[in-house]
C-alpha positions in Angstrom: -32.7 -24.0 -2.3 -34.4 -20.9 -3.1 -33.0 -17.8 -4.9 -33.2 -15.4 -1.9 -31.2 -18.5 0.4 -28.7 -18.7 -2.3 -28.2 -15.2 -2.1 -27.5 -15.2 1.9 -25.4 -17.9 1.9 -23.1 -16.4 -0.8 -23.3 -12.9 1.3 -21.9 -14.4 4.0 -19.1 -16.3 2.4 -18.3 -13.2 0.7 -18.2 -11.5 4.4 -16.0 -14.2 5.8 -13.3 -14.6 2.6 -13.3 -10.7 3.4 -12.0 -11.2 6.7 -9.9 -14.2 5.2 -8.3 -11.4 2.7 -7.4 -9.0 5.4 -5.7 -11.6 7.6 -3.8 -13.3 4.3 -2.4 -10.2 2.7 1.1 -10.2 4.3 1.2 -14.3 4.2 0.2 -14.5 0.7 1.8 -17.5 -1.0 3.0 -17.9 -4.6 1.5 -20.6 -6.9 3.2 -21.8 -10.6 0.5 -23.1 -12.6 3.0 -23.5 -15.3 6.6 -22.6 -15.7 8.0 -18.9 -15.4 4.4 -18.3 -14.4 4.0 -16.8 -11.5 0.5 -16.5 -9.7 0.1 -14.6 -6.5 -2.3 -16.9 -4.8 -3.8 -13.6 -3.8 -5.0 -12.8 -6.9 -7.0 -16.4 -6.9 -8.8 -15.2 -3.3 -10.0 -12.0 -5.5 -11.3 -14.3 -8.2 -13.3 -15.9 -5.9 -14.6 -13.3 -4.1 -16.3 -11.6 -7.0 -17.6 -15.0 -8.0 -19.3 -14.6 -4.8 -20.3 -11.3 -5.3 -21.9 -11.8 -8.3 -23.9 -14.9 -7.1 -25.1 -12.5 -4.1 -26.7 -10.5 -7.0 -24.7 -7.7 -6.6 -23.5 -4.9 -8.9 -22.2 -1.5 -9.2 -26.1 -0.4 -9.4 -27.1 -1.6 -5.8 -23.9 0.1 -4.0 -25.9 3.1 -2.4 -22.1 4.6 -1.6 -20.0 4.6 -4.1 -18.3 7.6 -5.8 -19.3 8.1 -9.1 -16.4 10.3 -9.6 -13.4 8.0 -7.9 -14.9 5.3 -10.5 -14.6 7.9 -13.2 -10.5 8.2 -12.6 -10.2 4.2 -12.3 -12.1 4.0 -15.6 -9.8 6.3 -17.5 -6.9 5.1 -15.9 -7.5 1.9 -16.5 -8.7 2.5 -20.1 -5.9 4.7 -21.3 -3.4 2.4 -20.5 -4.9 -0.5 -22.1 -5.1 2.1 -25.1 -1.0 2.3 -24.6 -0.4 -0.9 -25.6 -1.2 -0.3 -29.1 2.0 1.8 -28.8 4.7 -0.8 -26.6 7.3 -2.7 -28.2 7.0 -5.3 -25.6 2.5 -5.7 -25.8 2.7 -8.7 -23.6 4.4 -7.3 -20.9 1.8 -4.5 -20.8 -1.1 -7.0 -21.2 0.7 -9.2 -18.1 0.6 -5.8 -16.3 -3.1 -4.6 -17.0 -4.8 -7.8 -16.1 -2.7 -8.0 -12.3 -4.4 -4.2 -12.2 -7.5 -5.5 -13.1 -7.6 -8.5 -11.5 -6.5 -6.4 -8.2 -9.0 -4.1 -9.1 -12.1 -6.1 -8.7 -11.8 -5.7 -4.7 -13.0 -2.4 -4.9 -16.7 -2.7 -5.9 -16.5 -5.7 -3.6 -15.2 -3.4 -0.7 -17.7 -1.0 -1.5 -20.4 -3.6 -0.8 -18.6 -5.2 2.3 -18.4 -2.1 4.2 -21.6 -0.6 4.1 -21.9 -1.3 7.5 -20.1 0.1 10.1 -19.5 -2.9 12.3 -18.1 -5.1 9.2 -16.1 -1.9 8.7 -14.2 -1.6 12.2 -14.0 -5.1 12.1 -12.4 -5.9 8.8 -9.5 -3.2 10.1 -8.7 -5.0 13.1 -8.3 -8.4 11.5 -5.7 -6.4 9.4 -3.9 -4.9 12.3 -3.2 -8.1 13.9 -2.3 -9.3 10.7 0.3 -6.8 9.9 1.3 -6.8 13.5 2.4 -10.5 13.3 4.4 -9.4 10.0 6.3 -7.2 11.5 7.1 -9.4 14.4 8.7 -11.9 12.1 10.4 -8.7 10.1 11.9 -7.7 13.3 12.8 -11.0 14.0 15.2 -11.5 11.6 16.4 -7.9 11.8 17.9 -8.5 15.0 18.8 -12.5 14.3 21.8 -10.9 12.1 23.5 -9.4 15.3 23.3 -13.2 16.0 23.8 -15.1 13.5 25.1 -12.6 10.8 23.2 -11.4 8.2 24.4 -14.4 5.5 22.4 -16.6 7.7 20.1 -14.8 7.1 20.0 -14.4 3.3 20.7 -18.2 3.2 17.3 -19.1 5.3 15.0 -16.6 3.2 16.5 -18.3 0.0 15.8 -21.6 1.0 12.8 -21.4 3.1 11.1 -18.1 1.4 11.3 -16.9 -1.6 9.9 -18.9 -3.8 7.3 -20.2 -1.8 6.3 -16.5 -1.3 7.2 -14.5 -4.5 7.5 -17.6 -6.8 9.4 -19.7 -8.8 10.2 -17.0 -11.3 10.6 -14.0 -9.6 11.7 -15.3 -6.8 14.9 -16.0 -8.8 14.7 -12.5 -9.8 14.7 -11.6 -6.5 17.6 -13.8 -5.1 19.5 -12.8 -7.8 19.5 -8.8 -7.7 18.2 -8.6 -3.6 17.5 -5.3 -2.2 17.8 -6.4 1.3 21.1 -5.0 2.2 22.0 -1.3 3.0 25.3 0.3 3.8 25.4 3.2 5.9 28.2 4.3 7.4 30.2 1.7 6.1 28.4 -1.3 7.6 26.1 -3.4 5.6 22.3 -3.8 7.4 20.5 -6.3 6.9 16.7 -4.6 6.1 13.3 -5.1 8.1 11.0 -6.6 5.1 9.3 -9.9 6.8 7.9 -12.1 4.0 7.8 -9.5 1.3 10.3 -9.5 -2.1 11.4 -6.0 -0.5 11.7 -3.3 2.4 10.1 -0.5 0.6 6.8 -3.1 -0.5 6.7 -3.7 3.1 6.9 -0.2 4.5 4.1 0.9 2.0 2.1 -1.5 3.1 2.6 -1.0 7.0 1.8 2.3 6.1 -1.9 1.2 5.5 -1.4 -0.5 9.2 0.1 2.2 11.6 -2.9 5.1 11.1 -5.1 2.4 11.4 -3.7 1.7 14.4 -3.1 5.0 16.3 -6.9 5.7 14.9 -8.6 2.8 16.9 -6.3 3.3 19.8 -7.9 7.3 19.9 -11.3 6.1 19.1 -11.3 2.6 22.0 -8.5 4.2 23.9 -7.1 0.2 24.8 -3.3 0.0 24.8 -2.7 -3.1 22.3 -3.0 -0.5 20.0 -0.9 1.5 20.5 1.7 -1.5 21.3 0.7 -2.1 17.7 1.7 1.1 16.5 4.8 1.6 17.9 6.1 -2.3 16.8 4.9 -1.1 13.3 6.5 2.2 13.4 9.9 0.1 14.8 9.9 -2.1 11.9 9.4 0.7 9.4 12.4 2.4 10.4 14.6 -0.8 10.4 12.8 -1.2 6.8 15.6 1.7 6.3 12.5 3.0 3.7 13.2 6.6 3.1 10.7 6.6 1.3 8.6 5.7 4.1 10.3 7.8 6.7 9.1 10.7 4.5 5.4 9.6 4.4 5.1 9.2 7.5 6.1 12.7 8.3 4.3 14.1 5.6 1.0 12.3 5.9 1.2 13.0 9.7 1.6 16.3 8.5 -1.3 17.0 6.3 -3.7 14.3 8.5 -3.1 17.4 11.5 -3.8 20.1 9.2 -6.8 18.8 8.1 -7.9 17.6 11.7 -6.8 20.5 13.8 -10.6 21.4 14.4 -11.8 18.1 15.0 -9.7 16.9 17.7 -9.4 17.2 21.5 -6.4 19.0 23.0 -4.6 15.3 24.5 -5.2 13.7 21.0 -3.2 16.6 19.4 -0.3 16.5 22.2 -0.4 12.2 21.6 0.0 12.9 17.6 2.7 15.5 18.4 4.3 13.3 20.8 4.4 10.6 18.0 5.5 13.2 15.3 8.2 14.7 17.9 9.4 11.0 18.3 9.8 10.3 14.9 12.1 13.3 13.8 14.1 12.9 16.4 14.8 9.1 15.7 15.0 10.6 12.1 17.1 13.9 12.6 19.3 13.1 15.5 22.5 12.4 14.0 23.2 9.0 16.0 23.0 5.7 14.6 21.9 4.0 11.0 18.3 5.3 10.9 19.2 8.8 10.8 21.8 8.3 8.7 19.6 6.6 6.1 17.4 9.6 6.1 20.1 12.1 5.5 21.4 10.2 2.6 17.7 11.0 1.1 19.5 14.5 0.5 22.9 13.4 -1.2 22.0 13.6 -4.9 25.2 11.9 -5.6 24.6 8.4 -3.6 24.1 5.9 -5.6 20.3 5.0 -5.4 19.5 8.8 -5.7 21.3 9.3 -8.7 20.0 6.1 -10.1 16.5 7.6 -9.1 17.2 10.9 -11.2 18.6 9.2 -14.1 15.4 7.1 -14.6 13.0 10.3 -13.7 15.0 12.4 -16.9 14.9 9.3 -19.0 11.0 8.7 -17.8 10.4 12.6 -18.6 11.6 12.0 -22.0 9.9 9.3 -22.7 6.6 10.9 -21.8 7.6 13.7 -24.0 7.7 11.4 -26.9 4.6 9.7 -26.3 2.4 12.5 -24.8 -0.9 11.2 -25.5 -0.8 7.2 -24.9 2.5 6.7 -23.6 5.1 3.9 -24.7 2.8 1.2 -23.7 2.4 0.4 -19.7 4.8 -1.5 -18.5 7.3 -0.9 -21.2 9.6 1.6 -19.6 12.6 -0.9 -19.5 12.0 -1.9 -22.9 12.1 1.8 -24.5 15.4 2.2 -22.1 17.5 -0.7 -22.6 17.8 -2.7 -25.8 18.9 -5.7 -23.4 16.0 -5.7 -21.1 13.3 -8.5 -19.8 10.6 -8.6 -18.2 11.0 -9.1 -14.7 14.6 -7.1 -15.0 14.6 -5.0 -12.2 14.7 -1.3 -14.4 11.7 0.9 -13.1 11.0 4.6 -12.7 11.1 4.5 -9.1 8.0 6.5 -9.4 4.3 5.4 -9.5 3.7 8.8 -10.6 5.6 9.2 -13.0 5.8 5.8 -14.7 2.2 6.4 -15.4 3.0 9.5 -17.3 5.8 7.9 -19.5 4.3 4.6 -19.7 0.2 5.4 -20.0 0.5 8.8 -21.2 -1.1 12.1 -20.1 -4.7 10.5 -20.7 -3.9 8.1 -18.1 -2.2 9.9 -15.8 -4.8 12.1 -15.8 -7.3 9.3 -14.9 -4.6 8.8 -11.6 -4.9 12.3 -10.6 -8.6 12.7 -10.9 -8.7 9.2 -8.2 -6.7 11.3 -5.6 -8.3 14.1 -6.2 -12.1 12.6 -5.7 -10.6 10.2 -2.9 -9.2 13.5 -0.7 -12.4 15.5 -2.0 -15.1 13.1 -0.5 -12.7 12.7 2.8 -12.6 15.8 3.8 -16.3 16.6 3.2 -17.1 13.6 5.7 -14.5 15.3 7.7 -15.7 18.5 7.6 -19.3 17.0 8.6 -18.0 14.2 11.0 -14.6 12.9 12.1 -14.1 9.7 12.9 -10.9 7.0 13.6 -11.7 5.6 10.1 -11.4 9.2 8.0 -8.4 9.8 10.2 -6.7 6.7 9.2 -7.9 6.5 5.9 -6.5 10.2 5.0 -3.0 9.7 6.7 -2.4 6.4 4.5 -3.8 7.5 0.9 -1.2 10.7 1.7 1.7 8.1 2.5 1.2 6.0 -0.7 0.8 8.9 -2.4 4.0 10.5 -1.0 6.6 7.2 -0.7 5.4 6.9 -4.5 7.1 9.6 -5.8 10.4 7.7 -4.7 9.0 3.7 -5.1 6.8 1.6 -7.6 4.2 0.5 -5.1 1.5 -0.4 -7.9 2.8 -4.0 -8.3 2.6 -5.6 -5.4 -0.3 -7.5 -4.9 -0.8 -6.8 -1.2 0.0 -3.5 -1.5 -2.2 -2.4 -4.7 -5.0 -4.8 -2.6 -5.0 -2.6 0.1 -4.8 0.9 -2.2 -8.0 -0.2 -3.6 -10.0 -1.1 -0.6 -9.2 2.1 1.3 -9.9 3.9 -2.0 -13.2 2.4 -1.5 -13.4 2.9 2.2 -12.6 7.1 1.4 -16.2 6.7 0.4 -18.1 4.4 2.6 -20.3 6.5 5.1 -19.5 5.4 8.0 -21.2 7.1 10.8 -19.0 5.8 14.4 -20.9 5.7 17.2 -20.6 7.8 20.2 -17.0 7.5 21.0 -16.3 4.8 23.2 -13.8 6.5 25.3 -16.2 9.6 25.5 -18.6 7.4 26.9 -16.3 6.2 29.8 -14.8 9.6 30.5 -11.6 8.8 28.9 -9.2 11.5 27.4 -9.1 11.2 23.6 -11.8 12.1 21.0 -12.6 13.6 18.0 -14.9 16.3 17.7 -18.0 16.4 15.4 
């Protein structure tokens, strides 16, 4: 077999375990190659991927796209906090930590590659969608089973039958033993919306990759399914009871308008407004659990808040004592509690700023300059042509952006998966056709 056969063959298994990655995200199972080890099996799809990648002959030199700039901040980023583990008291759990990132990380060049073409593009993005559609059926499923059945039927089926098939032998007895999957509001315990994930907030984050997608296909093909999609997604994420969530999705909505208000037809604005409209009233009304979840976010004296401001001022002056390199990444709980281990459940409930205490003002600089560059290059393909994929990709980097100031999002394998491929896709230039529905005389459309 000849060199250049070699090549296509691995091309095209790389094209296919791509499409294989989008559908497997929210099924991901766990594997325990040894004891107390965990392996998201994830992370062994990545592995192989670039394996295929680099038997393809490619390399960061032959990506005609990619963002010099972007790869800058995930160079320093990456770099400083490897340099912060000179400084933890715990250096294995930092070294566990920087190799998931790393590993994780390797998607993105691979990304960059996959979607230089605009087909492979749209149609890595709708395997996703049905993906996350079907996880959110099953989340809603068992959302509503606990009117049923009660919602210790519930918990007793997900210990048996899922978590440590899912999460893993080791922390999936983390997770069974301090759960997160009931809220009280009003009074009444809930059971949460979360599907197959450890979490609801893990879950919500990454629907929030899902539900722009979604409304941005169903503007650019105008076919309904999408926009059935949307609002099951959007359901689930408010019985996620994510506040978190509930504030990116206003907020990104928010910003994604702003920066679109040129580019888009008069009945796409009054759909988007109808959408936002919808959600602050679920949100605001004072009626029922969801709302009430959201007005809690304001009550500095509820317990979660409170636990959230204790660990920001202890977080702060950690950072403060370690300005340059941090305490070491992934050492937070360690510099906080005397007692702690390493899949304890103390975090600064802050992407942001865990970065900052943990990796230092080198690092977090590194972060910053990723956003920054990311938004940068969007809106200057926004500015020169708006498409469904800019639109969706903008209104979910603001979401993770925004529910991580509130959450730790950076550790979950399908949600750090996804941050990196649509870090790569704020670069790709991909030039939509014609819009479908312009072609047919439909009503929605995005101007150029």
């Amino acid at each position: 077999m000849s060199q250049a056969q070699i090549k296509s063959l691995a091309d095209k298994a790389l094209w296919y375990g791509m499409l294989f990655l989008g559908t497997y995200l929210p099924w991901q199972i766990a594997l325990n190659p040894a004891p107390d080890i965990d392996l998201a099996s994830i992370r062994v799809v990545i592995i192989v991927l670039f394996i295929l990648y680099v038997t393809g002959g490619n390399s960061f030199a032959k990506i005609r796209q990619i963002d010099s700039k972007i790869t800058l901040g995930i160079v320093i980023w990456f770099g400083a906090l490897a340099i912060s583990l000179f400084s933890a008291q715990e250096l294995f759990w930092g070294f566990k930590k920087l190799i998931f990132l790393i590993n994780i990380a390797i998607i993105y060049p691979i990304s960059l590659w996959a979607f230089d073409d605009d087909s492979k593009t749209t149609q890595f993005i709708k395997v996703f969608l049905w993906s996350a559609l079907g996880a959110s059926v099953i989340a809603l499923i068992l959302f509503f089973s606990q009117f049923i059945v009660g919602w210790e039927a519930i918990k007793t089926f997900l210990v048996d039958n899922i978590a440590f098939l899912f999460w893993g032998e080791s922390f999936g007895y983390e997770v069974v033993r301090n759960p997160s999957w009931l809220v009280n509001i009003g009074g009444r315990d809930y059971f949460r919306a979360f599907g197959l994930f450890p979490d609801a907030h893990t879950f919500a984050i990454f629907l929030g990759f899902a539900l722009p997608s979604s409304i941005g296909i169903y503007l650019w093909e105008n076919k309904n399914k999408y926009l059935v999609f949307a609002g099951i997604i959007l359901i689930t994420i408010f019985f996620s009871f994510s506040r978190s969530s509930y504030i990116g999705i206003l907020l990104g909505l928010i910003f994604t308008a702003a920066i679109f208000r040129n580019k888009i037809d008069k009945n796409t604005k009054i759909l988007l407004s109808i959408i936002g409209i919808l959600t602050v009233i679920v949100l605001l009304f004072p009626v029922g659990p969801i709302s009430e979840r959201f007005y809690s976010t304001f009550n500095s004296s509820e317990n979660s808040n409170s636990m959230r401001l204790g660990y920001w001022h202890q977080a702060w002056d950690l950072f403060l004592k370690h300005p340059l390199f941090g305490a070491g990444l992934g050492n937070f709980a360690a510099e906080i509690s005397n007692r702690a281990y390493y899949r304890e459940a103390i975090n600064v409930h802050n992407s942001h700023l865990e970065i900052l205490a943990e990796g230092g003002i080198i690092a977090f600089l590194g972060w910053v300059l990723v956003w920054l560059f990311s938004f940068k290059a969007l809106i200057k393909k926004i500015r020169k042509k708006a498409n469904w994929l800019n639109f969706a990709i903008f209104w979910s980097l603001v979401w993770f952006a925004v529910a991580n100031f509130f959450e730790i999002g950076l550790y979950s394998p399908q949600v750090t998966t996804l941050l990196f491929i649509f870090l790569a896709l704020a670069q790709t230039k991909y030039h939509a056709p014609e819009e479908p529905n312009s072609k047919k005389g439909e009503s929605y459309g995005f101007y150029v």
